[in-house]
C-alpha positions in Angstrom: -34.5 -6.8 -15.0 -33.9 -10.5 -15.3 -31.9 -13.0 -13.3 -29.5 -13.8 -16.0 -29.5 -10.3 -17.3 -28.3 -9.2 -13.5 -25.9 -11.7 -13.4 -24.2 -10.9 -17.1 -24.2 -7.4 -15.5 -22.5 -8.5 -12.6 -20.2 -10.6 -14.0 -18.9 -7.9 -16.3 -18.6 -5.4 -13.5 -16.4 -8.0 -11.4 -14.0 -8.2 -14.7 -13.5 -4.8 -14.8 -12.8 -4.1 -11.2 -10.3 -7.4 -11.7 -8.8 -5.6 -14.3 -8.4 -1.9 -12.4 -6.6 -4.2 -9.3 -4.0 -5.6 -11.7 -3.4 -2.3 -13.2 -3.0 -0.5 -10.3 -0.5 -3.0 -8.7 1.9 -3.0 -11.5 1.2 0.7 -11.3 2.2 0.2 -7.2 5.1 -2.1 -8.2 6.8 0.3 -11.0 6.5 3.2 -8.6 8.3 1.4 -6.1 11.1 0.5 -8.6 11.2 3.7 -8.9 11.4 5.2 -6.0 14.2 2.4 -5.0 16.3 3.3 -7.8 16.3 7.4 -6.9 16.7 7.0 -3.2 18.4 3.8 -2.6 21.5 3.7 -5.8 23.3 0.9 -6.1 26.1 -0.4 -4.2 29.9 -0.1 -5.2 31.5 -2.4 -3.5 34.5 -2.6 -5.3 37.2 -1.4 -2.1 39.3 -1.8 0.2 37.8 -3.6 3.5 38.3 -0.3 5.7 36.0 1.6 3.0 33.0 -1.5 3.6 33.0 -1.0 7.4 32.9 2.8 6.8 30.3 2.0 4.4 28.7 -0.6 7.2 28.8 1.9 9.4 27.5 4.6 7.6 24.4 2.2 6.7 23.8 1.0 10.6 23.4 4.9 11.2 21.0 5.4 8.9 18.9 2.2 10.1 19.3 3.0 13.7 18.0 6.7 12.9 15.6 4.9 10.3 14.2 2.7 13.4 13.6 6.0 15.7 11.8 7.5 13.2 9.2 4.3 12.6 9.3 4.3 16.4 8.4 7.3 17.1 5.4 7.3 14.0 3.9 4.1 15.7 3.4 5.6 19.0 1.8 8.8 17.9 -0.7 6.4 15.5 -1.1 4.0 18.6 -1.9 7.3 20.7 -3.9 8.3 18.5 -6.2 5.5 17.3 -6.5 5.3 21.5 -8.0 8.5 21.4 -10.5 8.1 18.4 -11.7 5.0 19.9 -12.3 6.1 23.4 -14.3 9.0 21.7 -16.1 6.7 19.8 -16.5 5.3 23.4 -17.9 8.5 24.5 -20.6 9.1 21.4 -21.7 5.6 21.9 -22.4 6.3 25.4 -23.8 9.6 25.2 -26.2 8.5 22.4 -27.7 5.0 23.8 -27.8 6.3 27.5 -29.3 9.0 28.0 -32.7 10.5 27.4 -33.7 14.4 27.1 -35.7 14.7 30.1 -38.7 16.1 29.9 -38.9 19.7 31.2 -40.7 21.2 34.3 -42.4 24.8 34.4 -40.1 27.1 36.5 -41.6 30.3 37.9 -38.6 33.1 37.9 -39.1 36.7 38.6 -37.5 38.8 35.6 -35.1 39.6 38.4 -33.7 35.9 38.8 -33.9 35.2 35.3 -31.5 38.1 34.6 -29.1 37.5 37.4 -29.0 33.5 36.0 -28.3 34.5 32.6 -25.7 37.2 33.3 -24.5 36.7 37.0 -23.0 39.0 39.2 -23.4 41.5 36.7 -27.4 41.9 36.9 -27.7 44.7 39.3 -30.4 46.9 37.9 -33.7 45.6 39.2 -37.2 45.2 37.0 -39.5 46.0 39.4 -42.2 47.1 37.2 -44.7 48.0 39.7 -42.8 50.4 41.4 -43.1 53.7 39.4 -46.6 52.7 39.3 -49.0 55.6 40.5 -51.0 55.1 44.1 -54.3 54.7 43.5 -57.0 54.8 46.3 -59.8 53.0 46.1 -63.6 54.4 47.2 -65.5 51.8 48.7 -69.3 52.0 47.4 -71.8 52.1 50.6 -74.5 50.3 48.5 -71.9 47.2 47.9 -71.1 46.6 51.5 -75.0 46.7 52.8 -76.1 43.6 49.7 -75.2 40.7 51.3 -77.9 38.0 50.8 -79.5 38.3 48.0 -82.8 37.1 49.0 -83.2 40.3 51.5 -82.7 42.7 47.9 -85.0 40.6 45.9 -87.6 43.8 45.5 -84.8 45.7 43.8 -83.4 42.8 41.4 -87.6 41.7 41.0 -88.1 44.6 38.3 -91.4 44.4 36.3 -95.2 43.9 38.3 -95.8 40.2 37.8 -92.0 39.0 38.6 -92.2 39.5 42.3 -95.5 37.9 42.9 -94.5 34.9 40.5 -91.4 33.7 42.7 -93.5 34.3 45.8 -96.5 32.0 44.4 -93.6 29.3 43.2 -91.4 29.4 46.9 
């Protein structure tokens, strides 16, 4: 797309957001007429001067109880927006501080691991080797006499010419 193209296309886009703002402030203004004229009618003051400081009266009520209201509003946004930003404290801080460490190999019996994940609870134990069966086991004679191997070499020397070949090379 070219330059001038770009900026035709801008151009026209800026007009008709210029032309949405206007549009929506009379829009804004009319509904605020409106609203004025249903909530706020107009005065009569066409009286005596005891019915105008009734009527002053009347109005300094409402504004006072008006005032308490807007007071009121202001301190639960002020609260509030002290909140948001101290938790936007918080994420900030908890995502530019800290790095996930890198975990270390622990060696836990099923026994621990158990009791850690479910406390005081854990009391049945998982010792697997317990209803294991006894086993004895026979010692072999001929294992416990081998013990260099040098003085069984006859035995491991197999065929004729093996034997006599080590012998010639040692």
């Amino acid at each position: 797309m070219t330059s001038s193209r770009r900026h035709h296309l801008k151009s026209l886009m800026l007009s008709i957001a210029f032309g949405l703002l206007e549009a929506e402030a009379k829009q804004a203004e009319a509904d605020k007429a409106a609203y004025m004229d249903e909530h706020c009618p107009a005065l009569d003051l066409s009286g005596s001067a005891q019915e105008l400081q009734e009527l002053c009266k009347k109005l300094h009520q409402t504004i006072d109880k008006v005032d308490e209201e807007r007071y009121d509003m202001e301190a639960k946004v002020a609260k509030t927006n002290k909140e948001i930003d101290d938790l936007k404290l918080k994420v900030v801080d908890l995502k530019g501080k800290f790095k996930k460490p890198a975990l270390k190999k622990v060696r836990m019996s099923a026994d621990q691991m158990l009791q850690a994940l479910l406390g005081s609870k854990h009391k049945v134990s998982l010792d697997l080797r317990a209803n294991l069966k006894q086993v004895k086991k026979e010692v072999k004679e001929e294992a416990a006499d081998v013990g260099d191997w040098r003085k069984n070499i006859e035995d491991k020397a197999g065929m004729d010419g093996r034997k006599k070949m080590f012998e010639s090379d040692a």
